[in-house]
N, C-alpha and C positions, 0 to 999 in steps of 0.2 A: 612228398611234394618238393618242386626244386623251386631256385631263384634265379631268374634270369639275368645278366648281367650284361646290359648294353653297352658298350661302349670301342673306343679305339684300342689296337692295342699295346699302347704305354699311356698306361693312364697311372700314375702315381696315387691315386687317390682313392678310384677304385679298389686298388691292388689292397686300401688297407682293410675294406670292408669286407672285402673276398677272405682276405685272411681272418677275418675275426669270425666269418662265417666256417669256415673251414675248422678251425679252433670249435665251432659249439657242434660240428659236422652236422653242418645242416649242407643237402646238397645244391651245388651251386655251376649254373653251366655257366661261362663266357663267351658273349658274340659280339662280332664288331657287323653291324649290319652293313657297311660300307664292303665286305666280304662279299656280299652277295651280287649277280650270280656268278663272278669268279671259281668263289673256292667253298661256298656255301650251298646248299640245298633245300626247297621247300617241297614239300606234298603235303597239301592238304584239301579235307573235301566238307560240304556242308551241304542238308538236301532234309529229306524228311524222316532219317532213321538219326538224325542228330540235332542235339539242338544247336549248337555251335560249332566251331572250325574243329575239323580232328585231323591229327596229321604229327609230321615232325620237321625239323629242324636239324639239319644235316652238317656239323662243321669240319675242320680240319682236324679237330682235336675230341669233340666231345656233339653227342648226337643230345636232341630232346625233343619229346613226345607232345604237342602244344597242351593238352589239358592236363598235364604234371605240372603244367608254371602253376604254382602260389602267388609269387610275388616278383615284382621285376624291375631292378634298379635302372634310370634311364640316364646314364650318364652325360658320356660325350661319342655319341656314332659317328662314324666316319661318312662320306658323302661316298655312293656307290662307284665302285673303278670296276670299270667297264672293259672287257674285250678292245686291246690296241688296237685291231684292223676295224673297228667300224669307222665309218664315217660321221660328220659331224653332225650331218640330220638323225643317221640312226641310232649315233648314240646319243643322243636328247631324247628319240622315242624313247631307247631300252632305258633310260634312266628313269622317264618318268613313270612307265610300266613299273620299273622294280618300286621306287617306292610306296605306287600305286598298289602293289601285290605284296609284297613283304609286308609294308608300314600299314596296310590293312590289315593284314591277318594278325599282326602282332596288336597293334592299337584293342584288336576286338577280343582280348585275350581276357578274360573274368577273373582278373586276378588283384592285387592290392598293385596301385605303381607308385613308384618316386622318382619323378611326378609322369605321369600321363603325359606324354606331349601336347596332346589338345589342349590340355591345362597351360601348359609352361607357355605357351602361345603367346595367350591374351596376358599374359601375366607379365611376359618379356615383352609386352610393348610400351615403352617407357612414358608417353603421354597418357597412355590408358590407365596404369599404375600409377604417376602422379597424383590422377584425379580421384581413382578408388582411395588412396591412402588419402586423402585429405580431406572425401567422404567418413571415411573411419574415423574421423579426428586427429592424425596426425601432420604436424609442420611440416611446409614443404617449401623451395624456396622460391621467392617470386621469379618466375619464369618466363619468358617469351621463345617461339616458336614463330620463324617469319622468314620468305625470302624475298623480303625489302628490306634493302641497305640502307634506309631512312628511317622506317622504323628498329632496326635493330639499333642504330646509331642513338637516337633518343632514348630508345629502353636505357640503353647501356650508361648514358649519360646521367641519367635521372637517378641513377643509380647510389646510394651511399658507398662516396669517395670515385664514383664515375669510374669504377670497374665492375667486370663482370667474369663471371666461370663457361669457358664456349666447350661443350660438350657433346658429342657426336650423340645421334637421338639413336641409330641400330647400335651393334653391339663390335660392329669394327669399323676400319677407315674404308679407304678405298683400293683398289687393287696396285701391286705394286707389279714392278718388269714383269717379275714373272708370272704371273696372275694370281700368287699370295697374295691375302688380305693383310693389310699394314694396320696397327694397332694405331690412336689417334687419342694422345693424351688428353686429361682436362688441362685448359692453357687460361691465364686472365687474359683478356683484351680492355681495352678503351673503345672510348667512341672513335677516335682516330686511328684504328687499328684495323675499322671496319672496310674495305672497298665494294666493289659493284659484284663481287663475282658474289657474293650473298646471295645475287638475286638466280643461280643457278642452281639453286635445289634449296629445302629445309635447312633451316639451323637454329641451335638453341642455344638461346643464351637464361643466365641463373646468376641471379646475385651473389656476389660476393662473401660468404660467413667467414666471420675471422672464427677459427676455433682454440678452445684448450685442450681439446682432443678430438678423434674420431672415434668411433665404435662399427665395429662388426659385429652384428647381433644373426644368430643361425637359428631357424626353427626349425626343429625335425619334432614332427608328429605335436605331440601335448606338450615336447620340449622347450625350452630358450635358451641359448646360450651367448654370451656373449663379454665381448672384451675391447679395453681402452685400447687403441694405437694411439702412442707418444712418437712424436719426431721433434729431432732440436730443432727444426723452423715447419711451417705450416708449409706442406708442399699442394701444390695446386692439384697431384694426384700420387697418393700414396701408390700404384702402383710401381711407379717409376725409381723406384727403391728401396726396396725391402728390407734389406741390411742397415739401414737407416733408423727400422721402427724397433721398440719397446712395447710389448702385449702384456697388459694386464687385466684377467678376467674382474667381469664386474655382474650387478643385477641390471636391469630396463627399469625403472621407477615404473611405479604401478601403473599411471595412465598413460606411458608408452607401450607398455608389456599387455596392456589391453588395446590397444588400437592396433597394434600387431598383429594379434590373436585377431581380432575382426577383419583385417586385410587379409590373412589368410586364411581365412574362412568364406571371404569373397571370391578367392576364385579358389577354394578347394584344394588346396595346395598341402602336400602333407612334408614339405622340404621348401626353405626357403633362406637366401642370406640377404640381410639388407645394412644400406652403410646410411650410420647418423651421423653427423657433424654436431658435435656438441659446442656449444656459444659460453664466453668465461662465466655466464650468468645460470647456465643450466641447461639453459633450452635444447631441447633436443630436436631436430631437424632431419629428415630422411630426403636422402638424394637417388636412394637406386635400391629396387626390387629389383634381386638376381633369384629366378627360381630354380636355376641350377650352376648355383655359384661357389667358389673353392671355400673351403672352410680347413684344409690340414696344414696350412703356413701359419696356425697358432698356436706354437707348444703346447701350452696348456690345455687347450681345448681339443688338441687334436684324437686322444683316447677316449674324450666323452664322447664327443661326437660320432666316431668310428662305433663306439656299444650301442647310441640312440638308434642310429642305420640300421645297425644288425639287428637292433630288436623289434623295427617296425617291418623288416623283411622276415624273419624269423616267424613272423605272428601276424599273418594277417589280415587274422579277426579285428 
């Protein structure tokens, strides 16, 4: 049985799982579905001598048979690149075909995933996620969602200390010159920070936590892992500096490490990273379910985590 390996190809992160799968030779193909139909190839057929899709997968490097997948790591795929000479009606059709035919045939694949895109779906919509996680019983911060500059202006005000966290709700900004998507930090604003142009799409606003720390906490499978990020000032988003932080792994106290376990069990998720803000008092506060989110920028963590992967691809009974 082999293990599928979605993703682009430089993916740093993938590359360690692959290795560590490689290490126990367990067989492991890699595809970047953004390959296809370039430099990729599908045959497959399903009728009444099958019960499912049979067929293969044809790359540049390495061929695979679809009912050989076991297990199929979904990383980070690449969006499909398309033949140059089409035009810009036809390449929207041949896009949404391909995904339409590839991401079908794969999606229906009987095999263990981490995670099923269907899943990672509903699970990356970050209102949706909010409200499951505070279903489970976990802290979440008082939030507002609004495009009125009147109410966001009063949220924000009524606010302990009349600041707030403005937080983009997808998972990027907006497009930049060149039709790259621009990353779009968490920022504090005020009430006076707010103008009209609010009222041209969603926006969230999130009160303000002062923390002692934050935590990165990683579920893979029956796993938890997780660790303090120390910074010498509270930054509005640890992304924006990594060089900055200090990781030190820790436990989830019990009734985070249970409400965890039930949010991932809500949407079925067998991989998942999420960030707490912890309060100088204890409290632990969840801002963000990422179902497919970095977990090897934590020394410490970054070996267990690479063995959990492996083992839940490995075995996926």
């Amino acid at each position: 049985m082999t293990v599928l390996v979605l993703t682009q190809p430089s993916d740093a992160t993938a590359d360690l799982v692959i290795a560590e799968l490689n290490r126990r030779a367990v067989p492991v193909v890699r595809l970047d579905p953004g390959d296809f139909p370039e430099s990729v190839q599908v045959t497959a057929r399903i009728g009444a001598r099958h019960s499912g899709w049979m067929g293969e997968l044809r790359g540049q490097h390495r061929d695979v048979s679809l009912d050989e997948v076991s297990s199929v790591y979904y990383r980070r795929p690449s969006p499909h690149r398309l033949h140059p000479g089409l035009s810009d009606r036809d390449a929207k059709w041949t896009a949404s075909e391909a995904r339409a035919g590839l991401g079908g045939l794969l999606t229906a694949l009987t095999a263990r995933w981490v995670n099923h895109p269907h899943l990672n779906t509903p699970a990356g919509v970050k209102p949706h996620a909010l409200a499951i996680a505070a279903r489970c019983g976990l802290a979440v911060p008082d939030t507002l969602i609004t495009n009125d500059p009147a109410a966001a202006r009063e949220f924000v005000a009524g606010l302990p200390g009349g600041v707030a966290a403005y937080k983009t709700i997808g998972t990027t900004g907006p497009a930049g010159t060149g039709g790259e998507a621009v990353a779009v930090w968490t920022t504090q604003v005020r009430a006076d920070d707010i103008d009209n142009s609010v009222a041209l799409t969603a926006h969230q606003f999130q009160e303000w936590i002062t923390t002692a720390y934050e935590v990165r906490l990683t579920v893979v499978g029956p796993k938890m892992f997780a660790a303090e990020i120390h910074t010498p000032t509270q930054l509005a988003d640890v992304r924006t500096d990594y060089a900055a932080h200090t990781y030190t792994p820790c436990d989830a106290p019990a009734p985070i490490a249970a409400g965890v376990r039930r949010l991932i069990d809500a949407f079925e998720l067998s991989y998942a990273a999420m960030d707490f803000l912890v309060s100088p008092d204890g409290t632990w506060t969840l801002v963000d379910l990422n179902p497919n989110g970095q977990w090897a920028y934590i020394p410490a963590l970054r070996t267990p985590i690479t063995h959990a992967l492996a083992d839940l691809l490995e075995d996926p009974a």
